[in-house]
C-alpha positions as CSV (number, residue, x, y, z in Angstrom):
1,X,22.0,24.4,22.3
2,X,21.6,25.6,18.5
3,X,19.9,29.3,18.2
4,X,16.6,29.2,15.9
5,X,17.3,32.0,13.4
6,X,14.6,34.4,12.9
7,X,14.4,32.7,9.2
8,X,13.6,29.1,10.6
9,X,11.2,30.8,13.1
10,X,9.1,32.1,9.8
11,X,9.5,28.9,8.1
12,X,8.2,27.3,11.3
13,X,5.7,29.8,11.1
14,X,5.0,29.6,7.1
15,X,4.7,25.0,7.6
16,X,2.3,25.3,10.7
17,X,-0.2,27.6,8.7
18,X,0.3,25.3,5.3
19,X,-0.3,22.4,7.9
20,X,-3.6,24.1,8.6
21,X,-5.2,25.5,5.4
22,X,-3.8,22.1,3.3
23,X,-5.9,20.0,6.4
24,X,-9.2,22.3,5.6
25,X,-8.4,23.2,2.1
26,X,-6.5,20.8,0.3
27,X,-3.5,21.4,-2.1
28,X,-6.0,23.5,-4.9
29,X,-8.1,25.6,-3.1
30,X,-5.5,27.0,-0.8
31,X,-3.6,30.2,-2.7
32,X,-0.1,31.1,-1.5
33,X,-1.3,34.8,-0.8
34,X,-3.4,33.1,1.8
35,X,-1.1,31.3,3.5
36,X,1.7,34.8,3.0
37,X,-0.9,36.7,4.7
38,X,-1.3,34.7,7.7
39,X,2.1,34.9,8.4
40,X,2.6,38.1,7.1
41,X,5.5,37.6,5.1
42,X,5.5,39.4,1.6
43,X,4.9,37.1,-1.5
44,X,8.4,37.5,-2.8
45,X,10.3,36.2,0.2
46,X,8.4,32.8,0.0
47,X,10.7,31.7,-2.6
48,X,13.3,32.0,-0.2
49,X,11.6,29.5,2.3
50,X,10.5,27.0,-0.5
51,X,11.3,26.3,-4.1
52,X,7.4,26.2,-5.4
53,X,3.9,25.5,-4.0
54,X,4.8,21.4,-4.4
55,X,8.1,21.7,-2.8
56,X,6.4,24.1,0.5
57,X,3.6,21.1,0.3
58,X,6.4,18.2,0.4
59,X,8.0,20.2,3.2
60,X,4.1,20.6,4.8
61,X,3.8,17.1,5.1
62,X,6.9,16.0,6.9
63,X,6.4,18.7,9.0
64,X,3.1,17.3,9.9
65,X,3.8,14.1,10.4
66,X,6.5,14.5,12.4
67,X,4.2,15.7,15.3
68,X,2.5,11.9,14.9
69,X,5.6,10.1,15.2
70,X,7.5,11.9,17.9
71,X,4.3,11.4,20.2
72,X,4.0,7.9,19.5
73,X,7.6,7.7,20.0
74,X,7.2,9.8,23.6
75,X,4.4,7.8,24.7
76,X,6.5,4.2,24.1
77,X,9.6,5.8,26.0
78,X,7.0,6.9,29.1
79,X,5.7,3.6,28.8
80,X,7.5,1.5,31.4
81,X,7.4,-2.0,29.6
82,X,3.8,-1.1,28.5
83,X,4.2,-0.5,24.4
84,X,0.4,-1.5,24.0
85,X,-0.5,1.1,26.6
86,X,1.6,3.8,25.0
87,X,-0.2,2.6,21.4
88,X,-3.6,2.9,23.3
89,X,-2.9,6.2,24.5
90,X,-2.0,7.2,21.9
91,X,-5.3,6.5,19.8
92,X,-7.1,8.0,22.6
93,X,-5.3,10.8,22.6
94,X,-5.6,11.5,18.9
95,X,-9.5,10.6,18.9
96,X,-10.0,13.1,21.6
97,X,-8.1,15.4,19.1
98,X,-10.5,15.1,16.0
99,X,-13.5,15.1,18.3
100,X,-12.3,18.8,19.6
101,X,-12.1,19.8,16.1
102,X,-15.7,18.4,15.0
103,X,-13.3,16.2,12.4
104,X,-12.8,19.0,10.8
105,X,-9.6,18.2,8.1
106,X,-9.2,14.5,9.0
107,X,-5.5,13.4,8.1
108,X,-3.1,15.6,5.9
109,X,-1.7,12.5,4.7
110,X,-5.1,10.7,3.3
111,X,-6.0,13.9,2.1
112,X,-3.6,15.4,-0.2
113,X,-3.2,11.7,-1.4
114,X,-6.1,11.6,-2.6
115,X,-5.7,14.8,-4.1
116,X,-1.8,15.1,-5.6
117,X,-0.4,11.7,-4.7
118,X,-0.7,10.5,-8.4
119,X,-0.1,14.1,-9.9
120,X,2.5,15.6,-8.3
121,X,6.1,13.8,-8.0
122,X,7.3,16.2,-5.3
123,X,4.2,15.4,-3.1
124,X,4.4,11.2,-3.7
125,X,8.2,11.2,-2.9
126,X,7.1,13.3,0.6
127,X,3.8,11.2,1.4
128,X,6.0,7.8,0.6
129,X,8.6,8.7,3.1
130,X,5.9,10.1,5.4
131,X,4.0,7.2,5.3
132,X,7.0,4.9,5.6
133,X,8.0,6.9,9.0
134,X,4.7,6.9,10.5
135,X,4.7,2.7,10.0
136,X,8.3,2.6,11.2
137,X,7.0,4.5,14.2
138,X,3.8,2.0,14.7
139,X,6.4,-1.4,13.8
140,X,8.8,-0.5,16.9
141,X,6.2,0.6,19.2
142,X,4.4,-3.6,18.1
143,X,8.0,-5.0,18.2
144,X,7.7,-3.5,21.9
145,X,5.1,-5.2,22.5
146,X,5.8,-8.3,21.3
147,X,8.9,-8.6,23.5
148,X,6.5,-7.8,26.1
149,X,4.3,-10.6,25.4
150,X,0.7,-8.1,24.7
151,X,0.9,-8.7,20.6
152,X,1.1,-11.6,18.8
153,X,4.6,-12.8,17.7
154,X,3.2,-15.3,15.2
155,X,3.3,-11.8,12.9
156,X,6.1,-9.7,11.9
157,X,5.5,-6.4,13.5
158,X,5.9,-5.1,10.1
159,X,3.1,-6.6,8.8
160,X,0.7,-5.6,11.3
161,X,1.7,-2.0,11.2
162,X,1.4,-1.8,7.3
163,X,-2.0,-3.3,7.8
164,X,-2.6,-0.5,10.6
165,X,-1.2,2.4,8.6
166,X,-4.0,0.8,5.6
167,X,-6.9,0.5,8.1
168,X,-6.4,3.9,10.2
169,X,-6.2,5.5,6.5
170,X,-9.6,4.3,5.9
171,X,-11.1,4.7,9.3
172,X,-9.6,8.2,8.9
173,X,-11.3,9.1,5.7
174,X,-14.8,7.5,6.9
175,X,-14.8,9.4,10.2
176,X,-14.6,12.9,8.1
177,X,-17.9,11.7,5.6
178,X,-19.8,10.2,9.4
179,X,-18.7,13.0,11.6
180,X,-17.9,10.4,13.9
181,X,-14.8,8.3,16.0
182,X,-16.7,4.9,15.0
183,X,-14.8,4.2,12.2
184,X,-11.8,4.7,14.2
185,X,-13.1,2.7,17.2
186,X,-13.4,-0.1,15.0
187,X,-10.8,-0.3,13.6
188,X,-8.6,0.2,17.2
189,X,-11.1,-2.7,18.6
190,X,-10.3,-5.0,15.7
191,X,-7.1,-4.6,15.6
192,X,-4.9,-3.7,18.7
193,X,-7.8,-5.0,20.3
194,X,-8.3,-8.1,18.5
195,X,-6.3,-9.4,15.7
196,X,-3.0,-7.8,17.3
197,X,-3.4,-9.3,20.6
198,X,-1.4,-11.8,22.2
């Protein structure tokens, strides 16, 4: 088993707070002293973690996505044969989430697109590949459950899990503006619940 250095602890540390302030913040109004302080690491050692503000917000985002798509990903494996179970659970699970947190924040993802996906090179190359796991995720968990006969096979699973990555986006954005899971019921209902379906 590999040892976690005390310096990948910090940058552990250093990513989960960036994870948090960039959700509540976004990529302008959080300072780097803020996030230093949380941590408590001094402002001149951060440039031994990350290379600039961009690159620690690149690094930010795959850290946070990786949460998403190692949980889908657990939830399929646990599944026994049932991939549209594990996707349900799944969107349950992460409803249940944003509810807790009175949708505070929304989706790291949608936000700091909005915000530095056109502006900042470093931050489009990381949402891109972000984006592109999280479908890759949602296209073998469909391709599961295809073979098991719950999803249409008429569709290519990638296809349906671009148009889910699209929908949840929106559904995402809307829930933060309603204070509300409706957006993202409707969307689940329509499509894993409706178009999707076998």
């Amino acid at each position: 088993m590999q040892k976690i250095t005390k310096k990948q602890t910090k940058r552990e540390n250093l990513l989960n707070q960036g994870v948090s302030l960039l959700m509540l913040q976004g990529f302008h109004g959080t300072g780097l002293k803020e996030i230093l302080d949380a941590v408590q690491i001094p402002k001149g050692s951060f440039y031994s973690y990350f290379s600039s503000k961009e690159d620690f917000a690149a690094a930010s985002i795959t850290h946070y996505i990786a949460t998403y798509v190692e949980r889908l990903q657990s939830y399929l494996e646990q599944s026994e044969g049932n991939a549209l179970g594990a996707m349900e659970r799944y969107v349950q699970e992460t409803m249940r989430e944003l509810e807790a947190i009175e949708f505070k924040g929304g989706c790291l993802l949608g936000n700091l697109m909005g915000e530095v996906g056109d502006t900042s090179g470093v931050c489009r190359m990381a949402l891109k590949t972000a984006l592109d796991s999280y479908r890759n995720a949602w296209e073998l968990a469909l391709s599961c459950a295809q073979r098991e006969g719950s999803i249409r096979a008429d569709k290519p699973a990638r296809e349906m899990a671009d148009l889910w990555i699209n929908a949840w986006q929106g559904a995402l954005l809307r829930m933060k503006i309603e204070h509300s899971t409706e957006p993202l019921k409707q969307c689940y209902d329509e499509l894993l619940g409706g178009l999707f379906k076998a």
